[in-house]
MARZANU-467437 format. One line per 10 residues: number of its first residue (from 0); their letters; for each residue x, z, y of N, C-alpha, C. Coordinates in nm, 3 decimals. Last residue first. Layout:
MARZANU-467437
NUM = a = X:Z:Y:X:Z:Y:X:Z:Y  ...
end
This chain:
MARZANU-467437
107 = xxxxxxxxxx = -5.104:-7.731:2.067:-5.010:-7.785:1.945:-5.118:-7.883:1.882  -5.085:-7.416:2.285:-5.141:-7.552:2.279:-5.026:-7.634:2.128  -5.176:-7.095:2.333:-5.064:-7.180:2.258:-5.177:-7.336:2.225  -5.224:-6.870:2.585:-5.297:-7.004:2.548:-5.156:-7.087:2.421  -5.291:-6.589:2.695:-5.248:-6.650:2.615:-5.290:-6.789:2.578  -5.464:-6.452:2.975:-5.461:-6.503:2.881:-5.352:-6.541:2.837  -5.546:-6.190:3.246:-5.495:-6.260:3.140:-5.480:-6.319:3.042  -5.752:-6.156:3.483:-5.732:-6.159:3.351:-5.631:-6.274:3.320  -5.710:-5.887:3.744:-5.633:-6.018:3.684:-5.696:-6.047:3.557  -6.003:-5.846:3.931:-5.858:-5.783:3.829:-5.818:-5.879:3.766
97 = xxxxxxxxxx = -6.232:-5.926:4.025:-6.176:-5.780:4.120:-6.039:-5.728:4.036  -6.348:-6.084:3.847:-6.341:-6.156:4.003:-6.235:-6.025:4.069  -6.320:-6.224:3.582:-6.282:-6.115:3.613:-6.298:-6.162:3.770  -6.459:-6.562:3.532:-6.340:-6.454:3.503:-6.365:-6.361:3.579  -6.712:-6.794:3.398:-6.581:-6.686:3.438:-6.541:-6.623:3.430  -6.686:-7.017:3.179:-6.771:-7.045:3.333:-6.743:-6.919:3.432  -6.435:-7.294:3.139:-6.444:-7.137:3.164:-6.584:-7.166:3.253  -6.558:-7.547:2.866:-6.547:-7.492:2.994:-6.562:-7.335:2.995  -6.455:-7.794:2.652:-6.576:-7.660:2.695:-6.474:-7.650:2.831  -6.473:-8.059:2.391:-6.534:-7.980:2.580:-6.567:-7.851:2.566
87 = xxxxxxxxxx = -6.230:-8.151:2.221:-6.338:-8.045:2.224:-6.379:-7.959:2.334  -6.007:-8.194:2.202:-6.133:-8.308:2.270:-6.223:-8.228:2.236  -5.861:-8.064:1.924:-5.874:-8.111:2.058:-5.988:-8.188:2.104  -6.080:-7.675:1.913:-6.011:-7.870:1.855:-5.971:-7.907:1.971  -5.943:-7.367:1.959:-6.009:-7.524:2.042:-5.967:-7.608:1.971  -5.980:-7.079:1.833:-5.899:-7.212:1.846:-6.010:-7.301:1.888  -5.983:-6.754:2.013:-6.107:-6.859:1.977:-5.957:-7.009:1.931  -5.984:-6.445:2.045:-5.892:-6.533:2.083:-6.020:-6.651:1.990  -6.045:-6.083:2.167:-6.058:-6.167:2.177:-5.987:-6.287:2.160  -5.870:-5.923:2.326:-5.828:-5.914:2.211:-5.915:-6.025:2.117
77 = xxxxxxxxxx = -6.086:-5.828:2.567:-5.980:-5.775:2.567:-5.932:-5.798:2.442  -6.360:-6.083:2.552:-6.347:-5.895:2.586:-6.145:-5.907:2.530  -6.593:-6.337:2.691:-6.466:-6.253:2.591:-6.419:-6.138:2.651  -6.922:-6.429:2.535:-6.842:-6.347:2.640:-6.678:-6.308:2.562  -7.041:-6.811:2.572:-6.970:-6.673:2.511:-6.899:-6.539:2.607  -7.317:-6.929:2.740:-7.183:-6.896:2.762:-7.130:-6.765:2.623  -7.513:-7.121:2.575:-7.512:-7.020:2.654:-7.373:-6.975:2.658  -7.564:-7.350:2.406:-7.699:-7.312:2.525:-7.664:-7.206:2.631  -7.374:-7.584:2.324:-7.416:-7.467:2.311:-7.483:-7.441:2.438  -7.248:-7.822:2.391:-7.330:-7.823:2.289:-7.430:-7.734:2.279
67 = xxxxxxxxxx = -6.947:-7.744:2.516:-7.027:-7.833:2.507:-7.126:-7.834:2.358  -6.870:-7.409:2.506:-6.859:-7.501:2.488:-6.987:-7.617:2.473  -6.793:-7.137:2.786:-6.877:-7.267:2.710:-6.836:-7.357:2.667  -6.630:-6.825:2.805:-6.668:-6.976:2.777:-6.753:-7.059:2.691  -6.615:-6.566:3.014:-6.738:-6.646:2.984:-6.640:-6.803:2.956  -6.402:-6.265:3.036:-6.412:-6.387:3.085:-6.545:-6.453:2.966  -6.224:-6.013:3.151:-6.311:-6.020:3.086:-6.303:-6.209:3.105  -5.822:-5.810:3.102:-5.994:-5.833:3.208:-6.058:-5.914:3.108  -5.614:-5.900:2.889:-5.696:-5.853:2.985:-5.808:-5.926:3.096  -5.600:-6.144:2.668:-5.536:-6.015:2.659:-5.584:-5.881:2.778
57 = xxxxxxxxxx = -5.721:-6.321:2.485:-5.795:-6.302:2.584:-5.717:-6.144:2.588  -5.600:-6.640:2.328:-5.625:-6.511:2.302:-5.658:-6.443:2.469  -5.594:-6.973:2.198:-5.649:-6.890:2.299:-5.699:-6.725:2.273  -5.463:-7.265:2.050:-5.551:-7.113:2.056:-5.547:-7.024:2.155  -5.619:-7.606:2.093:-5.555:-7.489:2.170:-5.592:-7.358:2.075  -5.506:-7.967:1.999:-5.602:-7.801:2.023:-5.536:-7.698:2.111  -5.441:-8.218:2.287:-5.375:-8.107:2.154:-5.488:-7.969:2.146  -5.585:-8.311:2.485:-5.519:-8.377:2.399:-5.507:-8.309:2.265  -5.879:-8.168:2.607:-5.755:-8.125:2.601:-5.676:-8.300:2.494  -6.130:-8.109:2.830:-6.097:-8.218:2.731:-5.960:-8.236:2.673
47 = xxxxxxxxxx = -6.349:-7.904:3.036:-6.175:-7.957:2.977:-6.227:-8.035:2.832  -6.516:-8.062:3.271:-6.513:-7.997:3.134:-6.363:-7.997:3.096  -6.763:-7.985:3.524:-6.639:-8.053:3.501:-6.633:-7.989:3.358  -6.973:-7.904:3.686:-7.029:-7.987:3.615:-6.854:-8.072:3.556  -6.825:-7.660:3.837:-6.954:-7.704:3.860:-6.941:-7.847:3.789  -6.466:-7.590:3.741:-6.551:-7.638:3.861:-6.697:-7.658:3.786  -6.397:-7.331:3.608:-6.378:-7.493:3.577:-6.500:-7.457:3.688  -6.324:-7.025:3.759:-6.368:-7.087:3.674:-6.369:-7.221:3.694  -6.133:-6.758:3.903:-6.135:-6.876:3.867:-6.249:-6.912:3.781  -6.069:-6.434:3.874:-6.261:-6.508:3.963:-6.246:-6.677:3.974
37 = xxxxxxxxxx = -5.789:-6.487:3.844:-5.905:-6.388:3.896:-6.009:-6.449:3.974  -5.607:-6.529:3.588:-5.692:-6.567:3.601:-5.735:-6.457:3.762  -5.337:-6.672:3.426:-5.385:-6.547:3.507:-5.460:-6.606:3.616  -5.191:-6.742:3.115:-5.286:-6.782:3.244:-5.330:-6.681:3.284  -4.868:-6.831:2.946:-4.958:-6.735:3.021:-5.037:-6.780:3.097  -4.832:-7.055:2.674:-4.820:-7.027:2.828:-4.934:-6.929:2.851  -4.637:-7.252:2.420:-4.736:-7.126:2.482:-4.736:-7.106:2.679  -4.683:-7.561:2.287:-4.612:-7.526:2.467:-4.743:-7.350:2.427  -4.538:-7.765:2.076:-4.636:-7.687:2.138:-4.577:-7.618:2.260  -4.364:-7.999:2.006:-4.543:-7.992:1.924:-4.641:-7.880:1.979
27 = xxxxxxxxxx = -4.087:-7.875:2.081:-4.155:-8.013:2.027:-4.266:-7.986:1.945  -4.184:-7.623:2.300:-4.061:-7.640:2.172:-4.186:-7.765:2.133  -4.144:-7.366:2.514:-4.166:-7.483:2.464:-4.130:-7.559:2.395  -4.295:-7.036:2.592:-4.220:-7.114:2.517:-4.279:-7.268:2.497  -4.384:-6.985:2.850:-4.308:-6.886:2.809:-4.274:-6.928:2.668  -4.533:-7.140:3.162:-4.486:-7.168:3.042:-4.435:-7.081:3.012  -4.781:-6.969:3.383:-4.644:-7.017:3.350:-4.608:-7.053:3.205  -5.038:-7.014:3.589:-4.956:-7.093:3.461:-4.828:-7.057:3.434  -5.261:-6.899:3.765:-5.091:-6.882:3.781:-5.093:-6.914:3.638  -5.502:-7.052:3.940:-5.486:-6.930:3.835:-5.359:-6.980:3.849
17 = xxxxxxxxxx = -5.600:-7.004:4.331:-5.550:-7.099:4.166:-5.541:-7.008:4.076  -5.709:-6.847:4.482:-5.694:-7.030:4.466:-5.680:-7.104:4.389  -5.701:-6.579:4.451:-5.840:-6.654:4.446:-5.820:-6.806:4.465  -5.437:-6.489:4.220:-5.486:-6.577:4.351:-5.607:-6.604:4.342  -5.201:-6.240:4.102:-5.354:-6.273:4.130:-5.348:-6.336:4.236  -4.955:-6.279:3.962:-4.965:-6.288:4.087:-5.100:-6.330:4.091  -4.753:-6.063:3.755:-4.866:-6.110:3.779:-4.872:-6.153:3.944  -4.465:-5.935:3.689:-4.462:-6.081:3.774:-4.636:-6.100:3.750  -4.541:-5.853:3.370:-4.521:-5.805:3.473:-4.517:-5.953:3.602  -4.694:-5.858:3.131:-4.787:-5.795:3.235:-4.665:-5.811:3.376
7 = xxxxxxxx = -4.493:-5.925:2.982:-4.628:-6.064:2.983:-4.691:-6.002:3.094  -4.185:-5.907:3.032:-4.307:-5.823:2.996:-4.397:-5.885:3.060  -3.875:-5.971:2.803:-3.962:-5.976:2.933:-4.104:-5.940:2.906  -3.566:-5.972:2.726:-3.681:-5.904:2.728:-3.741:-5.909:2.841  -3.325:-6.213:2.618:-3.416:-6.155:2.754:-3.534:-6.105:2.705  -3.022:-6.231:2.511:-3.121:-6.247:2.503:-3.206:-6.144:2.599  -2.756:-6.448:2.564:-2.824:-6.381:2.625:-2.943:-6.343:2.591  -2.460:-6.586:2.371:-2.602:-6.597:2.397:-2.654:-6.463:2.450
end
């Protein structure tokens, strides 16, 4: 067996098109995965609605989420992490527009 050290900062690929997903463990009941973000947000009147909760840690740059209910966007800062029920709407409203942000997301 091979074991691999790898570095969550490296391989970033900032896109103003998409955010960059990659899976970095998956195992029966949860999936972690990196999101890299820049100046992405959920579209204009769309919501996530997940199956499985989520936790969510906020490792660089900045970012705004809403959840359904609430009057005003949260801000997240560097270390930052929130759990999502599932089916629990919210939405990014945004991200970092001039630097990658990074997230952590473990879904289960």
């Amino acid at each position: 067996m091979t074991l691999e050290i790898t570095n969550l900062f490296a391989d970033l690929v900032p896109s103003r098109d998409a955010e960059q997903v990659t899976d970095l463990l998956v195992a029966p009941g949860l999936r972690l995965e990196r999101i890299v973000s820049f100046g992405q947000a959920t579209p204009p009147g769309e919501w996530l609605d997940q199956d499985r909760a989520e936790w969510v840690i906020l490792l660089r740059g900045t970012a705004t989420l809403l959840f359904e209910g609430e009057a005003s966007a949260r801000a997240l800062k560097p270390g930052d992490y929130v759990t999502i029920p599932a089916h629990f709407r919210h939405r990014v409203e945004w991200t970092t527009p001039d630097e990658p942000t990074v997230w952590l997301a473990l879904h289960y």
